[in-house]
C-alpha positions in Angstrom: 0.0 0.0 0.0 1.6 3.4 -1.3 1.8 6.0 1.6 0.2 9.0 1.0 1.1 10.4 4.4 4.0 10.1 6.8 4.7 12.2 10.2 8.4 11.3 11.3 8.8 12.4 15.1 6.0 15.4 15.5 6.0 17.8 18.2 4.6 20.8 18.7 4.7 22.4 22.3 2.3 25.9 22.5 5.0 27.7 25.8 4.8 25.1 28.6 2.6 23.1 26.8 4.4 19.8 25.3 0.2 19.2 22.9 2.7 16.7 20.8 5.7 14.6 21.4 7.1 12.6 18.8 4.4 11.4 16.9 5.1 8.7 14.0 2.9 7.3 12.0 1.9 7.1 8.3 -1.3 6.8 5.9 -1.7 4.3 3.3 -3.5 5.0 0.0 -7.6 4.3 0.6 -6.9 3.9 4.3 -9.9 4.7 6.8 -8.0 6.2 9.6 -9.4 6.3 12.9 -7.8 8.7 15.3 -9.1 8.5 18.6 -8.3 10.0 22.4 -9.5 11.5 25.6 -10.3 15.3 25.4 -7.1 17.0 25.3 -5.1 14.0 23.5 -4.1 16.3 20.8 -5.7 15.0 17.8 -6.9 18.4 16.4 -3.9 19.7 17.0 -2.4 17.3 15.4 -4.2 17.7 12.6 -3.8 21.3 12.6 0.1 20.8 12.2 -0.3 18.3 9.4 -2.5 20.9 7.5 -0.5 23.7 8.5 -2.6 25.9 10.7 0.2 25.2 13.5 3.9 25.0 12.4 5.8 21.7 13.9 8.1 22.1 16.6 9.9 19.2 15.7 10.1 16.5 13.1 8.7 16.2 9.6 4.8 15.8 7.8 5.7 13.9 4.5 2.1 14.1 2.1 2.9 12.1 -1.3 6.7 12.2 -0.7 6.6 15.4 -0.5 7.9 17.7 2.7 4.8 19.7 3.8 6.0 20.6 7.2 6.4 24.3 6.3 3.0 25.2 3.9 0.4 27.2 5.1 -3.4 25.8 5.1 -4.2 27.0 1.7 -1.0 25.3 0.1 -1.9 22.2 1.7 -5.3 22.7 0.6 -4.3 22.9 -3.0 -2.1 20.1 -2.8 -4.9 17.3 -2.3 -5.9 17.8 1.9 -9.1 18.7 3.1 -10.8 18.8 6.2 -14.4 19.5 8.1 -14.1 21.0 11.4 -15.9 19.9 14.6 -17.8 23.2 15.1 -19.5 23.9 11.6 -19.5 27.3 10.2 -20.8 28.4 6.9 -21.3 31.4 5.1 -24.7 32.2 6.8 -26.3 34.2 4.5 -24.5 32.8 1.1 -27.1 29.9 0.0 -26.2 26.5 0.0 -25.0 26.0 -3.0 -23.0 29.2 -3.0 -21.1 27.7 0.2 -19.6 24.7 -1.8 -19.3 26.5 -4.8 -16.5 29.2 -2.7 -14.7 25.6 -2.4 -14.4 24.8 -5.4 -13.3 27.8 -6.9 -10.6 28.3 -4.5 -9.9 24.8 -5.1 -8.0 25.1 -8.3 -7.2 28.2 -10.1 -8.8 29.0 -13.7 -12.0 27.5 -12.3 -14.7 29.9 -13.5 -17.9 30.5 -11.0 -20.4 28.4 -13.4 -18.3 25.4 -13.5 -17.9 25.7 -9.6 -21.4 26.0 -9.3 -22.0 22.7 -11.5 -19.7 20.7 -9.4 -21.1 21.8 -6.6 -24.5 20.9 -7.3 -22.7 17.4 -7.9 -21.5 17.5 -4.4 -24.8 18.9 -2.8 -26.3 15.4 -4.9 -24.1 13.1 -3.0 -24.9 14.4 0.4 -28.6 14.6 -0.3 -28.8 18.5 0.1 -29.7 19.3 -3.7 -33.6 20.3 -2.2 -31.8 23.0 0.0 -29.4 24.3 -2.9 -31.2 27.5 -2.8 -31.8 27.9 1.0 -29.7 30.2 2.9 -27.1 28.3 5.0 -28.4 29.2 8.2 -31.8 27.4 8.0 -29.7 24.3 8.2 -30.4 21.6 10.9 -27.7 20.8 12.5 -27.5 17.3 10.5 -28.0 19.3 7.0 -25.2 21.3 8.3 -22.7 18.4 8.8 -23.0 17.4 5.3 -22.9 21.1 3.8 -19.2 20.7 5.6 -18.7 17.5 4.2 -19.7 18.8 0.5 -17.6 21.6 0.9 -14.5 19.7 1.7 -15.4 17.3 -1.4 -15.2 20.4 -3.4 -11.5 20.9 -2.8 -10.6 18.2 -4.6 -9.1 16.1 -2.1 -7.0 13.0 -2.1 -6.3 13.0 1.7 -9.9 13.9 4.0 -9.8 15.0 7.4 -13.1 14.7 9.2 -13.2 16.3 12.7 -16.2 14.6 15.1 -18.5 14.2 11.8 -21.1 12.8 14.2 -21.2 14.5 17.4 -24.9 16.3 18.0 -26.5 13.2 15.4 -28.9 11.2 16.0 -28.7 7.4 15.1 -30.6 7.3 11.5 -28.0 10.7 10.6 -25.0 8.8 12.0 -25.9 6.0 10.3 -26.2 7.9 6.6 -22.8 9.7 7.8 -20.8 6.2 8.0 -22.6 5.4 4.2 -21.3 8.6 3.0 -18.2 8.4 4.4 -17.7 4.4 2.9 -19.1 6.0 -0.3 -16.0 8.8 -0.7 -13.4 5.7 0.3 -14.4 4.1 -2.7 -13.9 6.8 -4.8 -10.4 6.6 -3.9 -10.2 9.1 -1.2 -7.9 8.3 2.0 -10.0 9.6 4.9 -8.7 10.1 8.6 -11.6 10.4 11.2 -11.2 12.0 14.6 -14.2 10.1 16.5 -15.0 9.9 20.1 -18.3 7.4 19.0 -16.7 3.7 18.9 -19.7 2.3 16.9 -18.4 4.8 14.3 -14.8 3.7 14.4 -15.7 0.4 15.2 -18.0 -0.3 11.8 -16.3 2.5 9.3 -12.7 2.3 10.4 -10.2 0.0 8.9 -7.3 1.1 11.1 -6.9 3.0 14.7 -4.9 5.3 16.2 -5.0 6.2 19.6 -3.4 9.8 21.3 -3.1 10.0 24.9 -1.1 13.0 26.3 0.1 14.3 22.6 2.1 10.7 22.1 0.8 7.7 19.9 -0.5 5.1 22.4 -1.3 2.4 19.9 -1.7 1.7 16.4 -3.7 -1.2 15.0 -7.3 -2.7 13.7 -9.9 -1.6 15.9 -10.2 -4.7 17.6 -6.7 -5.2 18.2 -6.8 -1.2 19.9 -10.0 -2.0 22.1 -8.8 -4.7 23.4 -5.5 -3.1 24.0 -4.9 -2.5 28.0 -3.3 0.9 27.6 -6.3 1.7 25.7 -8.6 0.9 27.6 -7.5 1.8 30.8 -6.2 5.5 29.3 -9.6 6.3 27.4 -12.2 3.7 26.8 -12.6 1.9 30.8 -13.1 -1.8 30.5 -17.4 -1.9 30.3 -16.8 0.7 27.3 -14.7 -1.5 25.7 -16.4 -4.8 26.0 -19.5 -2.3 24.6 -17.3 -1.3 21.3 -16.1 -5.1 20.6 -19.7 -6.0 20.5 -20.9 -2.8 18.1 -18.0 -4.0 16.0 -19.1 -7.4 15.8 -22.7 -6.3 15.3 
């Protein structure tokens, strides 16, 4: 399995604050990527220095081969990485279809606003938002929201996805489309890693885990293999928790 993205010993302290310490790890091609961790692990801050919103205080984030460690979000953006963000905020007053459409055209340059507007009707289609297209983005549920973050992401073109807490504040029929959706963009060849604190997620969608505890990489395997893992469970998930997530995974 090519690598599509490497981290060779990543820190990153903010003053006193060690929020990384020599993480390694790397990405294969169409991985599903779960990165998991008690509040305060450091798994958006990792994922901040990876996409360049915080520089690295030591070590190395390799995307394709290539040294990214340096770029600011919007070069890492037009290289192929994308992300949502736990706490959704669109344009409020754009429409819907506007929203996805400011993606795409800052996607890739020479993209002209009709043809940004055509893909991201494509992208509104695959989320199931194409009856909102029109609707400002504030008279979004919640749920509808999550997916306008989604399609806006999809409209950057990515070949490496970060989703931040995709689920949190969803309810079990809108998790349940969220883990289709998110099978569906693995199969069009896109390499996702998911930040998740909902095991049933991880559990079903995830074909590898990662697990953060105090900024360091705690463990590293399939989600069976890290639920059953003593660290693991003693550090995050507590041993009825765990039992709990080997049965969702089996389910």
């Amino acid at each position: 399995m090519d690598k599509v993205l490497q981290l060779e010993g990543v820190s990153r302290r903010f003053g006193g604050l060690q929020a990384l310490q020599d993480v390694s790890l790397s990405v294969g091609s169409g991985e599903i990527l779960g990165l998991i961790g008690p509040n305060g692990a450091g798994k958006t801050t990792l994922v901040n220095v990876i996409t360049g919103v915080h520089r690295a205080s030591a070590g190395r984030v390799l995307f394709e081969g290539r040294d990214i460690t340096r770029l600011a979000p919007y070069q890492t953006a037009r290289i192929g990485l994308a992300r949502t963000f736990q706490i959704v905020q669109p344009f409020p007053e754009l429409s819907v279809l506007d929203n996805v459409a400011a993606a795409a055209l800052f996607s890739k340059s020479g993209t002209s606003p009709a043809q940004a507007r055509d893909a991201a009707a494509a992208h509104l289609q695959f989320v199931g938002l194409e009856k909102q297209a029109s609707q400002p983005a504030a008279s979004l549920t919640l749920a509808m929201r999550k997916r306008l973050e989604l399609a806006k992401a999809m409209a950057m073109q990515p070949r490496l996805l970060f989703l931040d807490e995709v689920n949190a504040g969803l309810n079990s029929a809108e998790i349940e489309h969220a883990m289709l959706l998110i099978r569906q963009l693995a199969e069009r060849g896109i390499t996702i890693v998911l930040i998740e604190h909902l095991m049933k997620v991880v559990m079903n969608v995830c074909s590898r885990v990662v697990v953060l505890q105090n900024g360091a990489l705690v463990a590293d395997g399939s989600p069976q293999e890290v639920v059953n893992n003593p660290r693991v469970v003693e550090a995050y998930l507590g041993k009825k928790y765990a039992q709990l997530a080997a049965r969702e995974g089996a389910a």
